[in-house]
C-alpha positions in Angstrom: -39.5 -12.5 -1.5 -36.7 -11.4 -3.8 -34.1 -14.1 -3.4 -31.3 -15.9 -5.6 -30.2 -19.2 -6.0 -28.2 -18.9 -3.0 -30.8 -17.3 -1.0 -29.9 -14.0 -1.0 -32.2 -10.8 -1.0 -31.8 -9.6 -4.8 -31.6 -6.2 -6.0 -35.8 -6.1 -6.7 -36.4 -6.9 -3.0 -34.6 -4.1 -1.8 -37.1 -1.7 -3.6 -34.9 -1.1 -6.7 -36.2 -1.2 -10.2 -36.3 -4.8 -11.8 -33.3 -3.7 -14.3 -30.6 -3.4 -11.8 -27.9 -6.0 -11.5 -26.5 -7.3 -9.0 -22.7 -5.8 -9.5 -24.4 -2.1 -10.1 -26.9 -3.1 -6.9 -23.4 -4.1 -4.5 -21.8 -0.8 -6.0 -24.4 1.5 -5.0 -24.6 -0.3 -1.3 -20.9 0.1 -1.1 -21.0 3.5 -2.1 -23.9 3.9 0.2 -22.3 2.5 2.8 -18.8 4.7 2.9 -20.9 7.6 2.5 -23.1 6.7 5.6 -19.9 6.2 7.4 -18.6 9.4 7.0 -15.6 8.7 4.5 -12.9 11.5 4.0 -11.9 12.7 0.7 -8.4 12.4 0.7 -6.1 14.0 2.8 -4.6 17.3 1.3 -1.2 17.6 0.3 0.7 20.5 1.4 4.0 22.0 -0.3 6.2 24.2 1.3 8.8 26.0 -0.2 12.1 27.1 2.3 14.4 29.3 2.2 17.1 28.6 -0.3 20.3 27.4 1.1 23.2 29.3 -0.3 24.2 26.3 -1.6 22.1 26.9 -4.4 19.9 23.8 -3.1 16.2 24.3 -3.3 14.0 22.7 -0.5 10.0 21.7 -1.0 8.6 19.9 2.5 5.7 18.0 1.7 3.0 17.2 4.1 -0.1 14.4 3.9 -0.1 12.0 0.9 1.2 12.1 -2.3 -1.6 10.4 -4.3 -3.2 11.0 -7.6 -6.0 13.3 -6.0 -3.6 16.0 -5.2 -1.2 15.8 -8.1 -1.6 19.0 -9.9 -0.5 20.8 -6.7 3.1 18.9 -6.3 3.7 19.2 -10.4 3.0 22.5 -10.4 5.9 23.4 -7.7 7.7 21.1 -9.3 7.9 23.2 -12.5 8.1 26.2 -11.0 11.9 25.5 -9.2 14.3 26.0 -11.2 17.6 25.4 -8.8 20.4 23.3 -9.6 19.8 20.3 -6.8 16.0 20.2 -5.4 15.8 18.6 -1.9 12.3 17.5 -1.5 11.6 16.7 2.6 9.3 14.0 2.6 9.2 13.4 6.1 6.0 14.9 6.7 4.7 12.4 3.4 2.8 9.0 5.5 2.3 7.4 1.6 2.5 7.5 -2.1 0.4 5.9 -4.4 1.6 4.8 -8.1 0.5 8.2 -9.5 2.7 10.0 -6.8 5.4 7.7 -7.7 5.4 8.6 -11.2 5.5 11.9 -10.4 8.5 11.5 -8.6 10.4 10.0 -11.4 9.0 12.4 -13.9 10.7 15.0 -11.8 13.8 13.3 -11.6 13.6 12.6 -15.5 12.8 16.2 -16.5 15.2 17.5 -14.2 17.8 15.5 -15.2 17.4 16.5 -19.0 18.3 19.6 -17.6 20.5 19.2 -15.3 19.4 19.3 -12.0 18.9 16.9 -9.8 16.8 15.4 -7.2 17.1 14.7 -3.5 14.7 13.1 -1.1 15.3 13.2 2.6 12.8 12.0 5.2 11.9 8.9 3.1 9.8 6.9 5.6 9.9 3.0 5.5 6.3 2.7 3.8 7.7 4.9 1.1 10.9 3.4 0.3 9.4 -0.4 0.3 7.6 1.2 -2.5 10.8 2.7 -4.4 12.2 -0.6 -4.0 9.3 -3.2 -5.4 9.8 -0.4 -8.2 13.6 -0.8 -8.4 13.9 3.0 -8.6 15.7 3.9 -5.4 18.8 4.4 -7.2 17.5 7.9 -9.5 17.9 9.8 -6.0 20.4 10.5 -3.3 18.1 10.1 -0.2 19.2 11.6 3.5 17.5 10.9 6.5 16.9 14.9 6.7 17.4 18.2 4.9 20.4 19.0 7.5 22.0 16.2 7.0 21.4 16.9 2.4 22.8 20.6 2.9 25.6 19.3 4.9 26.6 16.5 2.0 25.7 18.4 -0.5 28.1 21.1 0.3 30.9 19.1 1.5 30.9 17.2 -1.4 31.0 20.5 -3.4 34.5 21.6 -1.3 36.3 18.1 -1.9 
C-alpha cells in the first residue's frame, strides 16, 4: 500500500516517483495546498509623497506592509528625498517584517551621515513591539500623527 513505519501513506503511494522523499513530498503538498487555497501574494505597499510642509519637513505615507517583497519600492523613495527631517506616516503600515525593519534603520543611518533625520508618526502597536524586542525605538522621534510632527517640529524650531 505505500506505508511507513508509522503507518502513513508514503510519497510512492501517492503516485510520485520512488526518488522523492518525504520532506520534498510534504513541501510540494504544502505548496499544493496554499495554492489550491487561493493564497495572496503579498499585499502591495504604497508610498505617497505630500506636500512639503514649509517647514522644510518631508512627508512619505505608507500604506499595506512593509516586508521584504516590496522593498525596492520604499528604498527607492527613500533615496530620492533629500529634506532636512523626513516624516514617514506609518499609520496606514498593519506590519513590518525584519527586512522592512532594516530598512528603516538604514534610512535613519544614511540619513543621519548626512544630516537628516527621521520621524515616524502613526507607529501602530504591532510595529512598535517590534522596535522594542529590537531596542531600536530610540533612533526616531515618533508622534502619534504627521499634525502633531509638524506642530513639534516647528515649535521646537522657534524655542
Amino acid at each position: 500500500m505505500g506505508t511507513n513505519v508509522l503507518g502513513f501513506r508514503t510519497a510512492r503511494s501517492f503516485g510520485f516517483a520512488s526518488g522523492m522523499t518525504s520532506h520534498t513530498f510534504l513541501a510540494y503538498a504544502i505548496r499544493k495546498t496554499v495554492l489550491k487555497s487561493g493564497a495572496m501574494p503579498s499585499e502591495p505597499l504604497t508610498i505617497e509623497r505630500l506636500i512639503r510642509a514649509t517647514g522644510g519637513e518631508g512627508v512619505l505615507r505608507l500604506t499595506g506592509p512593509l516586508t521584504m517583497d516590496n522593498l525596492p519600492d520604499f528604498q527607492n523613495a527613500v533615496r530620492r528625498e533629500r529634506a532636512p527631517t523626513m516624516i514617514l506616516d506609518l499609520s496606514g503600515v498593519p506590519y513590518i517584517d525584519s527586512a522592512g525593519l532594516g530598512s528603516l534603520i538604514a534610512a535613519y543611518t544614511s540619513g543621519h551621515k548626512n544630516g537628516q533625520r527621521w520621524v515616524l508618526t502613526g507607529v501602530n502597536e504591532r510595529i512598535m513591539k517590534v522596535m522594542q524586542i529590537t531596542h531600536v525605538e530610540h533612533l526616531f522621534l515618533m508622534f502619534p500623527s504627521v499634525w502633531t510632527a509638524m506642530e513639534a517640529l516647528t515649535n521646537s524650531g522657534r524655542a
